[in-house]
C-alpha positions in Angstrom: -4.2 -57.1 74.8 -6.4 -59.1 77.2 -7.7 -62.4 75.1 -11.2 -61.7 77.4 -11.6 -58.3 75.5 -11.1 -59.7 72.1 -13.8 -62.4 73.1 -16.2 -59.6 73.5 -15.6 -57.5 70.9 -16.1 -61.1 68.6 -19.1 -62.0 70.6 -20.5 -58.0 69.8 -19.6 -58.3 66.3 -21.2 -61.7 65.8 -24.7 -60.2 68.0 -24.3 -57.0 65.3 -23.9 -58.9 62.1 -27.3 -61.1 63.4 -29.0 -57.8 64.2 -28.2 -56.0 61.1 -29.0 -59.1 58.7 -32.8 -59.2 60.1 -33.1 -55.5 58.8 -31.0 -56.1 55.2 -32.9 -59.5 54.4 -36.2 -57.6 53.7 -34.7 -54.6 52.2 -32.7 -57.0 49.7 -36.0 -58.7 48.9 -37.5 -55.6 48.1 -34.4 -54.9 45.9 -34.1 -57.9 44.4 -38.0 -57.0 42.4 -37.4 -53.7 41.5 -34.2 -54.7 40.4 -36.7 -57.8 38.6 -39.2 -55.1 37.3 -36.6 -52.5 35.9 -34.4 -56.0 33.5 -38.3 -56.8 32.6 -39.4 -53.1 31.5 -35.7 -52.8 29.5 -36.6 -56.4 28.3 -40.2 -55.3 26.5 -38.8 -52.1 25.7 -35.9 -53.8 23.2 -38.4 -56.4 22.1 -40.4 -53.6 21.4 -38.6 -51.3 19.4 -36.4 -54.4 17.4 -39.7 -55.7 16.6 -40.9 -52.0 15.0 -37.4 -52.3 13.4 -38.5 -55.4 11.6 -41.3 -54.6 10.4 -39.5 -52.0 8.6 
């Protein structure tokens, strides 16, 4: 194969992977907190119900 072709499809690959990070940063930040608020809410929950078991 041509080494010019294989330039170009490394040069596209390389101006993908920058395009498609701009668009997957934000939606792994927004991931990241629910992913925060759903350990926090499973978190109170089993403090919750080990402290009703206590107090039993």
């Amino acid at each position: 194969m041509n080494p010019v072709f294989w330039f170009l499809i490394i040069v596209a690959a390389f101006c993908l992977w920058l395009a498609i990070s701009f668009i997957f940063i934000p939606l792994g930040a927004i991931l990241l907190k629910m992913m925060k608020r759903i350990f926090n809410i499973i978190n109170y929950e089993e403090k919750e119900s080990e402290s009703k078991e206590k107090e039993e």
